[in-house]
MMTF fields as JSON, N, C-alpha, C and O atoms, coordinates in Angstrom:
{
  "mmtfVersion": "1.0.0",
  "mmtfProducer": "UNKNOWN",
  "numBonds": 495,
  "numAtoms": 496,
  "numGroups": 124,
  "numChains": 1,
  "numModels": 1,
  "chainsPerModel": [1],
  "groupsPerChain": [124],
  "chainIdList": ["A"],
  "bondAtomList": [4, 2, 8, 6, 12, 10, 16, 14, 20, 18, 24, 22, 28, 26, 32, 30, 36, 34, 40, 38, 44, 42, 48, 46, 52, 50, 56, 54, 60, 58, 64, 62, 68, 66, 72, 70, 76, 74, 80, 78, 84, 82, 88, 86, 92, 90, 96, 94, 100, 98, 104, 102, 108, 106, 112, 110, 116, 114, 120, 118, 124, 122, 128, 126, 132, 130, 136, 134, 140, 138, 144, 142, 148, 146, 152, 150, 156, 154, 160, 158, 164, 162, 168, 166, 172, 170, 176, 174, 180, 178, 184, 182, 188, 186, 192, 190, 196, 194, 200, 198, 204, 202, 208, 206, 212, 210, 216, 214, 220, 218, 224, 222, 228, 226, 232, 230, 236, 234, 240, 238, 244, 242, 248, 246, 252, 250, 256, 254, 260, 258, 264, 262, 268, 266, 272, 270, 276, 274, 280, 278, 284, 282, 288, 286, 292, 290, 296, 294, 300, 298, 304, 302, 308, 306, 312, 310, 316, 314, 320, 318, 324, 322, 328, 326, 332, 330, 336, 334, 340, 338, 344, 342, 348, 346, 352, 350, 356, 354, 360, 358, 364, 362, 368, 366, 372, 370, 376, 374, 380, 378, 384, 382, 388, 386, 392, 390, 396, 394, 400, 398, 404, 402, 408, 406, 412, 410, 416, 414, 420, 418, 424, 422, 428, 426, 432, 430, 436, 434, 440, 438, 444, 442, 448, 446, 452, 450, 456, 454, 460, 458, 464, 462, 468, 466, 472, 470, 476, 474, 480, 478, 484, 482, 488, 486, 492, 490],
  "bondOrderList": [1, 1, 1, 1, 1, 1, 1, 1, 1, 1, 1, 1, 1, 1, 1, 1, 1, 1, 1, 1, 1, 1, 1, 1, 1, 1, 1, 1, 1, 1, 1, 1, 1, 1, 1, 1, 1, 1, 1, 1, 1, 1, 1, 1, 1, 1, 1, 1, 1, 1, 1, 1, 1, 1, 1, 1, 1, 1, 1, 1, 1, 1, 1, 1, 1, 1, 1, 1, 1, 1, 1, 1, 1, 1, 1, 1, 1, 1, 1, 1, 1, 1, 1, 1, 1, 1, 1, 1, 1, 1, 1, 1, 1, 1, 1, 1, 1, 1, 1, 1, 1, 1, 1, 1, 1, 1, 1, 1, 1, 1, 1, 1, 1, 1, 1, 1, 1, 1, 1, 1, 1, 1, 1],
  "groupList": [{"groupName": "UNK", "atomNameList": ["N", "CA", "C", "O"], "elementList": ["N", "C", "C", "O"], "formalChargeList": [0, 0, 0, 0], "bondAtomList": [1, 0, 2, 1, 3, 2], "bondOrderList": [1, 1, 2], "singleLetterCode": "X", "chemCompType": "L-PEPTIDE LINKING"}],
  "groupTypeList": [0, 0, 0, 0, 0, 0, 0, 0, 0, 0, 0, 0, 0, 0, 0, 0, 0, 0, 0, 0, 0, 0, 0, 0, 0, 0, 0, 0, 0, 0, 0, 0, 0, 0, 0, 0, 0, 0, 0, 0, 0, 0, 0, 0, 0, 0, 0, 0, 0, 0, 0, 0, 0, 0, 0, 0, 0, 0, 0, 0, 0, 0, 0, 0, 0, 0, 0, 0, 0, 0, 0, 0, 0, 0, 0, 0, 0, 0, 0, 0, 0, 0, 0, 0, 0, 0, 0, 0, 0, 0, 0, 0, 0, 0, 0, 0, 0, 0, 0, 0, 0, 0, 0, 0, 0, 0, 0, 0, 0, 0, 0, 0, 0, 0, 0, 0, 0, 0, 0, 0, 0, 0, 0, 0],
  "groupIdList": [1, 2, 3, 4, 5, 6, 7, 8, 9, 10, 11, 12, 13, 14, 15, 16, 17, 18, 19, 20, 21, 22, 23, 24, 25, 26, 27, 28, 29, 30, 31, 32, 33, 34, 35, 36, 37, 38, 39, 40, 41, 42, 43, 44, 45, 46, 47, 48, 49, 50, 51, 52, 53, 54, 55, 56, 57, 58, 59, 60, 61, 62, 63, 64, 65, 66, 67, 68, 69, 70, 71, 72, 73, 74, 75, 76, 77, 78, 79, 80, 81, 82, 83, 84, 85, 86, 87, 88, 89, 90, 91, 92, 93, 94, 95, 96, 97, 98, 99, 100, 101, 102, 103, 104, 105, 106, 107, 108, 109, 110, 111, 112, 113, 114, 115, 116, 117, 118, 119, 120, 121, 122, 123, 124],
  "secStructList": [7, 7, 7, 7, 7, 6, 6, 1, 7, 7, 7, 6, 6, 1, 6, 6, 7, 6, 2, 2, 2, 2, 2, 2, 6, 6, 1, 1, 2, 2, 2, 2, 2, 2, 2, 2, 2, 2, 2, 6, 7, 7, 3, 3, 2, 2, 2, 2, 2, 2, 2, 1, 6, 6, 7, 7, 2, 2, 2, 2, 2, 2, 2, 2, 2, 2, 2, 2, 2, 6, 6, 1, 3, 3, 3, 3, 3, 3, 1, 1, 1, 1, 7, 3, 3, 3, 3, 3, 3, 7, 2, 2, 2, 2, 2, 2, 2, 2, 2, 2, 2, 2, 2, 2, 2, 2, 2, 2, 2, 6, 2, 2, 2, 2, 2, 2, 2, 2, 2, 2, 2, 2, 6, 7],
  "xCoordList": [170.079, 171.518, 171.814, 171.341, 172.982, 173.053, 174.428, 175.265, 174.075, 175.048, 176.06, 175.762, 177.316, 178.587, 178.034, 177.255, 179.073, 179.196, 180.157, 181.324, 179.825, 180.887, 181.776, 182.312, 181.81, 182.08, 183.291, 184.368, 183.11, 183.995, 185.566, 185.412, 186.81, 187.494, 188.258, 188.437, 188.704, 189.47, 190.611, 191.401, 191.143, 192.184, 192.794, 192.224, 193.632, 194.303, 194.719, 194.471, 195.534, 196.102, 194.921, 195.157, 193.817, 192.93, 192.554, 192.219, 192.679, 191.469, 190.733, 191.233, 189.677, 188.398, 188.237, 187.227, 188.921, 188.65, 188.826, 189.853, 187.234, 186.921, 188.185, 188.306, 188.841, 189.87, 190.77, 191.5, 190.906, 192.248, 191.448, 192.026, 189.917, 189.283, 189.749, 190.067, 189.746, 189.837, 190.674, 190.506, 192.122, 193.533, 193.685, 193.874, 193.582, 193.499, 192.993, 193.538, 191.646, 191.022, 192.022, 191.939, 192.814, 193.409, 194.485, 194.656, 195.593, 197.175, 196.869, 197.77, 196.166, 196.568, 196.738, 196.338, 197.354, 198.729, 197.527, 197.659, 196.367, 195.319, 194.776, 194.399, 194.799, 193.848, 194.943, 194.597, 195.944, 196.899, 196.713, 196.149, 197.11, 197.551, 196.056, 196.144, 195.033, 193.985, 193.284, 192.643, 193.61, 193.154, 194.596, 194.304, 196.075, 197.364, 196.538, 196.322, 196.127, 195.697, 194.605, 194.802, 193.375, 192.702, 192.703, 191.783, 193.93, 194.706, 195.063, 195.316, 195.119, 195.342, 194.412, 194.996, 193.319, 192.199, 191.514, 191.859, 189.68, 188.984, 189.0, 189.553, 188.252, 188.824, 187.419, 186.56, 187.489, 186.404, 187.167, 188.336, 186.596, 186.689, 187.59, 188.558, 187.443, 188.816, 190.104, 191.152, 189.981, 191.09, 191.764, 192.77, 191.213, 192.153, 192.552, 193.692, 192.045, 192.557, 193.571, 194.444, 193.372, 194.966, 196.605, 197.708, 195.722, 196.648, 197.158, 198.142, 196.544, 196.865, 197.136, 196.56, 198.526, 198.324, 198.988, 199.766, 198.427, 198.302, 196.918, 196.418, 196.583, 194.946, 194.148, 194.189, 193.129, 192.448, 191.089, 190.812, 190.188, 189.143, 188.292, 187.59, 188.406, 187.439, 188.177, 187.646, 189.403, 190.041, 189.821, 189.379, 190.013, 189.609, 188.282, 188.034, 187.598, 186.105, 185.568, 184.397, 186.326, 186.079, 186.716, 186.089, 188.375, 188.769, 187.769, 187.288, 187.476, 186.601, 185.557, 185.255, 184.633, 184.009, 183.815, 182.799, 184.788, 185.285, 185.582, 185.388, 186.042, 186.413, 185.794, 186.091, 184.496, 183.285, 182.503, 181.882, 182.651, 181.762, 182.17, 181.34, 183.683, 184.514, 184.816, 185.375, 184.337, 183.619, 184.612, 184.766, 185.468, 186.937, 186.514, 186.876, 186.109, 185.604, 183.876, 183.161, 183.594, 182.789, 182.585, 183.33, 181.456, 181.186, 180.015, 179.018, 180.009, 179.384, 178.935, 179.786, 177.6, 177.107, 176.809, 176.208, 177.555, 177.361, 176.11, 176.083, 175.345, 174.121, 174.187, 173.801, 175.042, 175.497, 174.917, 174.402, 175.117, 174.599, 175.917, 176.565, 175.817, 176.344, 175.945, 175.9, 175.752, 175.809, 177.725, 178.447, 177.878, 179.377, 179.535, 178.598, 180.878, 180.823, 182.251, 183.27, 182.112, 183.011, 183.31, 182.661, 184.656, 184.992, 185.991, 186.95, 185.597, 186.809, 186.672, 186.129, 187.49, 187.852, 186.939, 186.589, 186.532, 185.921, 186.919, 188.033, 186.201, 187.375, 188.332, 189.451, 187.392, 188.769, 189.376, 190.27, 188.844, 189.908, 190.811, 191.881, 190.783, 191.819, 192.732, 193.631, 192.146, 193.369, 194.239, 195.455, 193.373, 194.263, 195.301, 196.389, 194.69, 195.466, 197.167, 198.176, 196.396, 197.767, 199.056, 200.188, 198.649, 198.978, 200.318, 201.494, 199.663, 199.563, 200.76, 201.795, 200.392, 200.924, 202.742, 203.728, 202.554, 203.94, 204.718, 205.773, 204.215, 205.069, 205.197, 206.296, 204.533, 205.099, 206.08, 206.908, 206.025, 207.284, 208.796, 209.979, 207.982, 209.769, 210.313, 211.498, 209.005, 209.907, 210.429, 211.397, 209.737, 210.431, 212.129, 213.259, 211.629, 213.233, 214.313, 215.491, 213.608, 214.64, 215.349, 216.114, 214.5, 214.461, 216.229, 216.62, 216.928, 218.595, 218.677, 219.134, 218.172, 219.04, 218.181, 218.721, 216.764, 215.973, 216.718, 216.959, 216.916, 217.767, 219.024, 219.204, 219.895, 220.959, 221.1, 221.895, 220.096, 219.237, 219.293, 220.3, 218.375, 217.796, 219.278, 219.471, 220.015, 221.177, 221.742, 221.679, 222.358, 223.103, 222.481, 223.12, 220.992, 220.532, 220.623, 220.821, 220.46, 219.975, 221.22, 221.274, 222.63, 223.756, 224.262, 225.198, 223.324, 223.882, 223.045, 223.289],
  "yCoordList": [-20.641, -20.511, -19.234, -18.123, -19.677, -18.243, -17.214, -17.511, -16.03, -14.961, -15.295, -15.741, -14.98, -15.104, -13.551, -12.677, -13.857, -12.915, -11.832, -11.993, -10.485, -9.678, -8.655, -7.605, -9.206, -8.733, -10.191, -9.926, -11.39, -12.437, -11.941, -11.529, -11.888, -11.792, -13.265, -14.114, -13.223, -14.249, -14.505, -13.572, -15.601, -15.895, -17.117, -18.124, -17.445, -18.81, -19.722, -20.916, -19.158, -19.696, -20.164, -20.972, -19.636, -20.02, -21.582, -21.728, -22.909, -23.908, -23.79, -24.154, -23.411, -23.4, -22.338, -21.781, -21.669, -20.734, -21.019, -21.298, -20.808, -21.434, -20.671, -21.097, -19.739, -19.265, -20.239, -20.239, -21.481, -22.337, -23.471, -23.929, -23.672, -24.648, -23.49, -24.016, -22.13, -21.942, -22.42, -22.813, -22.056, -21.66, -22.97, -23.11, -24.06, -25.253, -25.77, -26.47, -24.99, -25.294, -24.821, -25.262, -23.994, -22.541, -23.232, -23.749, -23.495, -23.792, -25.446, -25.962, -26.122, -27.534, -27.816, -26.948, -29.061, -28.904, -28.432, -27.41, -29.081, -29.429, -27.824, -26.951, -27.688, -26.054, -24.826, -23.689, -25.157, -23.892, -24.001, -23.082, -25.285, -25.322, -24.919, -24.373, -25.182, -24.999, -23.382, -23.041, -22.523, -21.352, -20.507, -19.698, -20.971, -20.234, -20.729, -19.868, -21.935, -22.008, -21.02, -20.018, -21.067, -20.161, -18.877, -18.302, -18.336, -17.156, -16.667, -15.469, -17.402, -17.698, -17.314, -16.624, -17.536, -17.649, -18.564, -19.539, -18.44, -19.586, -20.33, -20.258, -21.963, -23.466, -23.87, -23.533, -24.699, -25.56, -27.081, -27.297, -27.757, -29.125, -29.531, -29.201, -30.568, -31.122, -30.414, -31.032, -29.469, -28.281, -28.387, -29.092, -27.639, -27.513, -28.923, -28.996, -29.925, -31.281, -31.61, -32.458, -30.785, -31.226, -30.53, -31.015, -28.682, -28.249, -28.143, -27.423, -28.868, -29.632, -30.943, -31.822, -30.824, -32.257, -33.319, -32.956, -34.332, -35.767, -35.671, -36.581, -34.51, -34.279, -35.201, -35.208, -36.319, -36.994, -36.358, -35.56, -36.798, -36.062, -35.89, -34.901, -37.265, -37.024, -35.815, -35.27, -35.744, -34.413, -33.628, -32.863, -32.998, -31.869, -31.115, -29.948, -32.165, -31.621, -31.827, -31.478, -32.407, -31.715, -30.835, -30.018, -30.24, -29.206, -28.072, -27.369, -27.985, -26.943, -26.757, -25.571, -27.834, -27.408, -26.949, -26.336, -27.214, -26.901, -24.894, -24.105, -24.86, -23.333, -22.543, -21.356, -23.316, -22.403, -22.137, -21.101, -23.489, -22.874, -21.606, -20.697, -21.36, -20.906, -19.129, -18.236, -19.079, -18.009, -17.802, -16.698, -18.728, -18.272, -18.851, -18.225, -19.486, -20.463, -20.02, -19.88, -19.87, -19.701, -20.64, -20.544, -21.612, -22.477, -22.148, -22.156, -21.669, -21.509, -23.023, -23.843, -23.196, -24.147, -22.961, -21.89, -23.69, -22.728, -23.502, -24.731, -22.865, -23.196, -23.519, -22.923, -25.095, -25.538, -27.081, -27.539, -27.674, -29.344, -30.187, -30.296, -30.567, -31.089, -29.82, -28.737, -29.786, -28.79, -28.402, -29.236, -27.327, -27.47, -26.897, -26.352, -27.023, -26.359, -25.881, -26.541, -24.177, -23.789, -22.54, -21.832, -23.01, -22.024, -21.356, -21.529, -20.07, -18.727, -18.571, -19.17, -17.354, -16.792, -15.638, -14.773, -15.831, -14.289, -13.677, -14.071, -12.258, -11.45, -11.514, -11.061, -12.314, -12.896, -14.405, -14.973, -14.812, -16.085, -15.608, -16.206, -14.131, -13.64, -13.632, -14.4, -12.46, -11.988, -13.311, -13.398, -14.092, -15.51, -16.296, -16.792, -16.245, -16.682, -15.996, -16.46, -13.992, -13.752, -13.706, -13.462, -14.023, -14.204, -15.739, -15.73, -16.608, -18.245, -18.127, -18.793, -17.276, -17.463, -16.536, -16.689, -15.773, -14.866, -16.194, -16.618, -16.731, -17.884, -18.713, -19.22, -19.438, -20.492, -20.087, -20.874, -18.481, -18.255, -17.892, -18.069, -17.219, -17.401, -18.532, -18.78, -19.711, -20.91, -21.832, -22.591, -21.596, -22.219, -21.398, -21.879, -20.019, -19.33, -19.413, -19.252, -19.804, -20.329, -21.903, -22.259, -22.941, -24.418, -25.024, -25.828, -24.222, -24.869, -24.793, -25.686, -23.578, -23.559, -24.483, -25.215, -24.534, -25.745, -27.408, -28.269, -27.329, -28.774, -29.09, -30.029, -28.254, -27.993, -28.152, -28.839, -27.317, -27.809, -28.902, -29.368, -29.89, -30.961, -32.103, -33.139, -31.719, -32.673, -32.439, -33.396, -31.33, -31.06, -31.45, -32.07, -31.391, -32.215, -33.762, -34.552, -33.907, -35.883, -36.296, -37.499, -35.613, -36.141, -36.423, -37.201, -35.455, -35.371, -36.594, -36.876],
  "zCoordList": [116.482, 116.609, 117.38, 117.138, 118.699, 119.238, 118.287, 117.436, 118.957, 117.864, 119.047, 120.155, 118.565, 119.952, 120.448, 120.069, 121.653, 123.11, 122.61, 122.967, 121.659, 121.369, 122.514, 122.16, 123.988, 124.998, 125.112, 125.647, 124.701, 124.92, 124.282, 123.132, 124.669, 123.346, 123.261, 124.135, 121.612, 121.149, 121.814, 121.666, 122.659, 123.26, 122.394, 122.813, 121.45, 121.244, 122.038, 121.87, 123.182, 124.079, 125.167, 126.066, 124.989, 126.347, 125.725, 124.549, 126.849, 126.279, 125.383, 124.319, 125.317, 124.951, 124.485, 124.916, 123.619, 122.888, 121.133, 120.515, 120.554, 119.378, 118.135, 116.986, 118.598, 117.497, 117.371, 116.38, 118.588, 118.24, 116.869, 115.884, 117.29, 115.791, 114.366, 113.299, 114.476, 113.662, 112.441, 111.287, 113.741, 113.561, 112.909, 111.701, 113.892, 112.973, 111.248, 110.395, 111.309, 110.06, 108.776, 107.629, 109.174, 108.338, 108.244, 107.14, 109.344, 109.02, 109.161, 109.823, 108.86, 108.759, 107.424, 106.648, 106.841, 105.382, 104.58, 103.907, 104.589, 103.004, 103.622, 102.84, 104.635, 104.854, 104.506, 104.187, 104.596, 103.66, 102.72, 102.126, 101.988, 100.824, 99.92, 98.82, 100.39, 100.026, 99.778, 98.783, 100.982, 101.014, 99.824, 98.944, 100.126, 98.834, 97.463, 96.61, 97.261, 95.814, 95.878, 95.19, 96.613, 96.451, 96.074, 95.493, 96.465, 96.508, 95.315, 95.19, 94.439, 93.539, 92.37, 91.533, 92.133, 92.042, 92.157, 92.825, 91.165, 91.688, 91.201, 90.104, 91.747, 91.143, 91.4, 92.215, 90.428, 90.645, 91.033, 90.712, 91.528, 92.164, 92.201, 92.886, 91.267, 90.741, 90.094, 89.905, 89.869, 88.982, 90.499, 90.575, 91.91, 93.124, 93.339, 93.796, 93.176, 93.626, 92.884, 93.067, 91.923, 90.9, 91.702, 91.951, 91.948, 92.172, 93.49, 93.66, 94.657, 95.577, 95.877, 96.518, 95.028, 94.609, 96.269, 97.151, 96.129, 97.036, 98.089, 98.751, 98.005, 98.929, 98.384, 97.153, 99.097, 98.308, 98.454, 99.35, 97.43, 97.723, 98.771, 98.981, 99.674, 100.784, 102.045, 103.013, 101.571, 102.617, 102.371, 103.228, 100.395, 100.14, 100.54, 100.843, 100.425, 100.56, 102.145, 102.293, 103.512, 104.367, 104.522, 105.197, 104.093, 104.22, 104.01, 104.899, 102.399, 101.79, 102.599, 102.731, 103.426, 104.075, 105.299, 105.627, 106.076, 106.948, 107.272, 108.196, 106.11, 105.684, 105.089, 104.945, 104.506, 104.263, 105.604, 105.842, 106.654, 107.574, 108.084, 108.111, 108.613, 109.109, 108.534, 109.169, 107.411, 106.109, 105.451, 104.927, 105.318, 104.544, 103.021, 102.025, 102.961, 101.172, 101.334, 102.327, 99.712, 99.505, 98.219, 97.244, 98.289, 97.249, 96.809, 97.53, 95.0, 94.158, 93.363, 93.019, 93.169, 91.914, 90.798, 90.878, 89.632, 88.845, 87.896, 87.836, 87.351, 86.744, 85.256, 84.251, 85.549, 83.55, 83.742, 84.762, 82.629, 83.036, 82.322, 81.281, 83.383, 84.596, 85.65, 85.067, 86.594, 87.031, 88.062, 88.609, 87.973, 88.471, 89.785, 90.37, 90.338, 91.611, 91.744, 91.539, 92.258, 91.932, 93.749, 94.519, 93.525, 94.958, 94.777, 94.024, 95.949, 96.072, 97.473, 98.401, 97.262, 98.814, 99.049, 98.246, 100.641, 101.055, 101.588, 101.931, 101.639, 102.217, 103.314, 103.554, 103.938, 105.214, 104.812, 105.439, 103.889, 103.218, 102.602, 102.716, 101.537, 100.917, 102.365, 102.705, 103.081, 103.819, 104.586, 104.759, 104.891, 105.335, 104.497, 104.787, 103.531, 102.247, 101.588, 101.057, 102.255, 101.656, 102.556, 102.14, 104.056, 105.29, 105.302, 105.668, 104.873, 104.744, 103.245, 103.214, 102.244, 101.463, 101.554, 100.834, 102.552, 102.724, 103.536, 103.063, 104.606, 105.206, 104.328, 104.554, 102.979, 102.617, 101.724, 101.266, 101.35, 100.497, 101.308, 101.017, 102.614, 103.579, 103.691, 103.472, 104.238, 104.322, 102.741, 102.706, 101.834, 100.402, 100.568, 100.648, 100.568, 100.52, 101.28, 100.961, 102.818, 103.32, 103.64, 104.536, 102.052, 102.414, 102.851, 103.697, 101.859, 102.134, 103.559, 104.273, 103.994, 105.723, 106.494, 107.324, 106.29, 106.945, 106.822, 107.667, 105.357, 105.387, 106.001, 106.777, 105.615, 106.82, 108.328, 108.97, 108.737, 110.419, 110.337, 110.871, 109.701, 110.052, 109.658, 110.295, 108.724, 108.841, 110.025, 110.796, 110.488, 111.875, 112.631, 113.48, 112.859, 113.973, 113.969, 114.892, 112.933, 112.816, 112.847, 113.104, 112.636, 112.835, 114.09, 114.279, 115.464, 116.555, 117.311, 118.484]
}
């Protein structure tokens, strides 16, 4: 595996620049909602599938993995029988998380004026 080019820098806006897979992995619905619960603290499996709720499992778990590659989730087996599996945030999943989690509380706070918009528009 090659190491990246630390002379390359991160462009979003460029094509082909791997920060837009990131960006994706991070703000898509099940990849927010996934890294704010995280934020939260840690979950094992099904506990986040609860508290993300309508994610089905085969999303959750490419989300989760998706975002472990990405180094934001970190998945623990914890050593019980059954054996369990349990995930948190690394330090750059926190910071994404608490990032992810300030926008979903501007936009909850600002939901009346969002709905408002969207009537004035759909009326026109």
């Amino acid at each position: 595996m090659s190491e990246a080019d630390p002379s390359l820098e991160a462009d979003v806006f460029a094509r082909n620049c791997s920060s837009r897979d990131v960006l994706q992995n991070a703000t898509s619905r099940w990849g927010t909602l996934a890294l704010a619960a995280l934020g939260e603290g840690d979950y094992r499996f099904n506990a986040l599938r609860r508290r993300v709720d309508g994610v089905s499992e085969r999303m959750l778990s490419q989300t989760l993995q998706a975002l472990e590659r990405d180094g934001m989730v970190v998945r623990t087996v914890l050593e019980t029988i059954p054996p369990k599996v349990e995930y948190s945030l690394t330090p750059l999943g926190r910071q994404v998380a608490s990032q992810l989690t300030s926008l979903i509380e501007l936009l909850e706070s600002n939901l009346p004026a969002v709905l408002e918009a969207r009537e004035r528009h759909d009326a026109r």
